[in-house]
N, C-alpha and C positions, 0 to 999 in steps of 0.2 A: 042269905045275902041277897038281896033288894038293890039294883041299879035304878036312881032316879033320874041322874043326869050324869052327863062327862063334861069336866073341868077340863079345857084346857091352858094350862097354868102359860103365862107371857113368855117364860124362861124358856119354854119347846122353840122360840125365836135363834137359838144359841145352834138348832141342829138341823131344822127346815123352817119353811115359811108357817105360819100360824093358820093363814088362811087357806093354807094346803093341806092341813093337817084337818083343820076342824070340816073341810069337804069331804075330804077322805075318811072322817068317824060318820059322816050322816050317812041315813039309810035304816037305821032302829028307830021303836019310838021310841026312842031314850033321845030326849034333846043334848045336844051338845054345843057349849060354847067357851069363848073366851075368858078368861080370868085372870086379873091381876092379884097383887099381894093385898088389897082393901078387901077383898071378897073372902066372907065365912062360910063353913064348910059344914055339916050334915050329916046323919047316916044316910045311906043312898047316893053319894056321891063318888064317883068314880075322878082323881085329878089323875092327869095326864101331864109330867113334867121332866123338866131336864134337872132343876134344881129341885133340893128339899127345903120345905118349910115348917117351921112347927105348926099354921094350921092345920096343914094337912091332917096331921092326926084327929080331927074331928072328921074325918071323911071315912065311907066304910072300904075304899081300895085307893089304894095309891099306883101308880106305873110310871118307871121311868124311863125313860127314851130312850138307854146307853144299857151295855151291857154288862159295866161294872156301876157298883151299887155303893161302895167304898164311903160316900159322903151321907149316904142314912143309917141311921142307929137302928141298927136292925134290934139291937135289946128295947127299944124304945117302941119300936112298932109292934112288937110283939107283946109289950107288956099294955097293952092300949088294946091290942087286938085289931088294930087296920092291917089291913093285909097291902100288904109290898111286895108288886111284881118288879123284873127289870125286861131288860130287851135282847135278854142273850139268846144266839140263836141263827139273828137275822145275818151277820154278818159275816156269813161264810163267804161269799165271794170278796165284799170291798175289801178287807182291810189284807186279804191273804194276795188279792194282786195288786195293792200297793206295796208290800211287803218283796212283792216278786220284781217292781220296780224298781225298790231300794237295792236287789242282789244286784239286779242287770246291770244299773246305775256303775255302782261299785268294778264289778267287774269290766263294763265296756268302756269307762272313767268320761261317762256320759256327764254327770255331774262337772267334769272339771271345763269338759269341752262350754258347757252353758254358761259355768263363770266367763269362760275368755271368750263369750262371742260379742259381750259388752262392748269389749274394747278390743272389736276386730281383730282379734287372735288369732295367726292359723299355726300356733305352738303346736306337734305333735307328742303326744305323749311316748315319754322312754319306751322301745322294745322289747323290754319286760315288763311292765306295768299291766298292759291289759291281759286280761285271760277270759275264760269260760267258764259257766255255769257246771256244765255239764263234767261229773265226776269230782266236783266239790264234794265236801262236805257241811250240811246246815244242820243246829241242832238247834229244834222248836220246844221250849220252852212253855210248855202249858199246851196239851192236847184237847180242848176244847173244840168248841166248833171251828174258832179263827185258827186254832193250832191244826186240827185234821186238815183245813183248807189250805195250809202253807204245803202241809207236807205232800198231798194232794199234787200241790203245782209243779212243786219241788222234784217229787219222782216223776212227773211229765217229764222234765226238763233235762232226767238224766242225773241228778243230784241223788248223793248218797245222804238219808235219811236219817237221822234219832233225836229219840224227843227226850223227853221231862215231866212226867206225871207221878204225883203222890200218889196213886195205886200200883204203879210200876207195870199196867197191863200192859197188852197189847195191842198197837192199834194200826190200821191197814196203812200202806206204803210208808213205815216207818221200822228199820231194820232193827233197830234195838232201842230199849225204855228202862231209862235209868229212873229211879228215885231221887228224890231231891235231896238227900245224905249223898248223892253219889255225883252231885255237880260239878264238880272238880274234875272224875273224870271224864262227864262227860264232852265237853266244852272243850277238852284237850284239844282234839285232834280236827273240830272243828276252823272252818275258814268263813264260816258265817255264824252268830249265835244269834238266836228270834226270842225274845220276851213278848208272847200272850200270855201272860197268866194273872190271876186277880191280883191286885193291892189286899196281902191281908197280913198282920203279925208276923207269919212265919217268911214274907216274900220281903217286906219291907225293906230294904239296905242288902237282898242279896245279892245282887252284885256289887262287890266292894272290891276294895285294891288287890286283896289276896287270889279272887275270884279271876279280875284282869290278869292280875301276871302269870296265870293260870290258862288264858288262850294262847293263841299261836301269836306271832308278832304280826302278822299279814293277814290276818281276822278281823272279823269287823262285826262290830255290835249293832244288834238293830231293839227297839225298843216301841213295839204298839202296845203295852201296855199299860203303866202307872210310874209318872214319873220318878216317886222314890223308891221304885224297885231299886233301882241302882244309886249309889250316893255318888253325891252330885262330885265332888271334888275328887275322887278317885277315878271316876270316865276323865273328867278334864287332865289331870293329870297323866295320865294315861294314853291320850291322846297329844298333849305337851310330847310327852318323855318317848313318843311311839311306840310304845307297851305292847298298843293295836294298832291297826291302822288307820280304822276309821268308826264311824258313828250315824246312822239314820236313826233321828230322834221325832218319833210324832208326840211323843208323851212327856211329858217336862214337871218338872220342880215346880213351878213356880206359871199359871197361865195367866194372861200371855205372858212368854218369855218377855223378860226388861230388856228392853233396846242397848243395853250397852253387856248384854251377858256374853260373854267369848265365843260360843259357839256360833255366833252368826258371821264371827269374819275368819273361822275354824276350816279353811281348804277340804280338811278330810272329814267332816261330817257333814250330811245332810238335815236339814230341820223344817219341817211341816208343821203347820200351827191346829196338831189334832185333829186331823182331816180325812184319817186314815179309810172312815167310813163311810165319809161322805159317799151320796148317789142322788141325782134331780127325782130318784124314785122312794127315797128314804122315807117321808112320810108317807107315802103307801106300805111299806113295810111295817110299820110300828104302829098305822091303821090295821092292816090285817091281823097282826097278834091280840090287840086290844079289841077288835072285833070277835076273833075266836073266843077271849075269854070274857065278855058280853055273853056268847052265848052259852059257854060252858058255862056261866052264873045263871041265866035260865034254863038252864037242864038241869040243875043241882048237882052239877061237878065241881070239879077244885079247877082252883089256877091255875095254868099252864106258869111256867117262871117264879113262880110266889118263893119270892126268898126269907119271908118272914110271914 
């Protein structure tokens, strides 16, 4: 594999500035530049994107900018032979202390205080309502890097630990690792549940209404992962009927969420418009990875991330 240039496809606009990004690739003689959707592609091209395209597959590596990959046909790239990285990895910190945001939020009912300062509210919330992180329980859903980094902040904090991984291993400040046949029980006893895990077949719709009635009534869903993990009309419900209590959603059904969908005049849930990773340093981050595997392709290494 031969780099001749890097692509940087218009759509990288969707997750940093363009012109920060393609500063951040110089530095090889591998020229790098901008590219819209008119521009044809090469062996020797490295594209750098947020979206897929089908030119793309005339290029000999593709990289996407996010760390779910959900929207490229990985049979497709594979049967073409371009190689498909993502950008899993980078975000151990962002998205696990906006996550830690969404618990504090919840618990310190920071969230409702911010609705009511619009309208010069000094409402105090009921005597029972607010509480403490610490000595909760949160179960993280998909131990990855974003999922180590919850659980991570989460034992800082004094939070009783367990996750959700298809291997069922084990993994550091996390007390016990259920299997995903075992989600039911594990979510029981839960007063927070964290969805990092990829959008794939097996995850698609699993949180559904049986799943909800299956948490605690004062539990609260959170969701950085892929909006149809969970379907969509049994969270709403859910939240209607107080099933749960609450709902921080960076990941949605449908982007942007349509201005008139319920959950924006929803009291108990939170909604960020997929933001979860944002950082003013994020195109350095996704320059660094794509830099490393520039040069593991002049060393005759493999990919780092090559998911196809």
């Amino acid at each position: 594999m031969d780099i001749a240039r890097i692509a940087v496809h218009e759509s990288v606009a969707k997750a940093c500035p363009l012109e920060a990004m393609v500063a951040a690739l110089e530095g090889f003689d591998v020229p790098v530049e901008t590219v819209g959707d008119d521009v044809t592609f090469d062996a020797g091209d490295c594209v750098v994107t947020f979206s897929p395209r089908d030119a793309f597959l005339d290029a000999t590596w593709v990289h996407g900018v996010r760390a779910g990959y959900d929207e490229f046909d990985v049979d497709v790239y594979e049967a073409t032979g371009t190689a498909l990285t993502n950008s899993t990895g980078i975000h151990g910190d962002t998205v696990p202390e906006t996550v830690i945001g969404y618990l504090t939020a919840f618990a310190r009912r920071l969230h409702v205080y911010r609705d009511r300062q619009g309208d010069s509210d000094w409402t105090q919330e009921p005597y029972d309502a607010p509480f403490t992180l610490t000595g909760e329980q949160v179960c993280v859903v998909g131990l990855g890097t974003i999922g180590q980094g919850i659980a991570d902040r989460a034992d800082a904090l004094g939070m009783d630990v367990i996750g959700v991984r298809r291997s069922g291993a084990p993994a550091e400040n996390v007390e016990r690792v259920y299997t995903p046949d075992e989600l039911d029980s594990a979510v029981a006893d839960a007063r927070f549940v964290v969805l990092c895990c990829p959008l794939t077949e097996e995850t698609e719709g699993m949180v559904d209404a049986a799943l909800l009635e299956a948490m605690r009534a004062d539990s609260y869903l959170v969701n950085v992962a892929r909006g149809p993990v969970v379907v969509e009309d049994a969270l709403l419900n859910a939240l209607d009927t107080e099933t749960i209590a609450g709902a921080a959603l960076d990941a949605h059904w449908e982007e942007p969420l349509p201005g008139d969908h319920p959950l924006w005049n929803h009291e108990s849930a939170i909604v960020t418009p997929h933001v979860a990773a944002s950082t003013s340093r994020y195109h350095e981050d996704i320059a660094a990875l794509v830099k490393e595997n520039v040069e593991r392709v002049m060393r005759g290494e493999s990919l780092r991330n090559r998911v196809a």
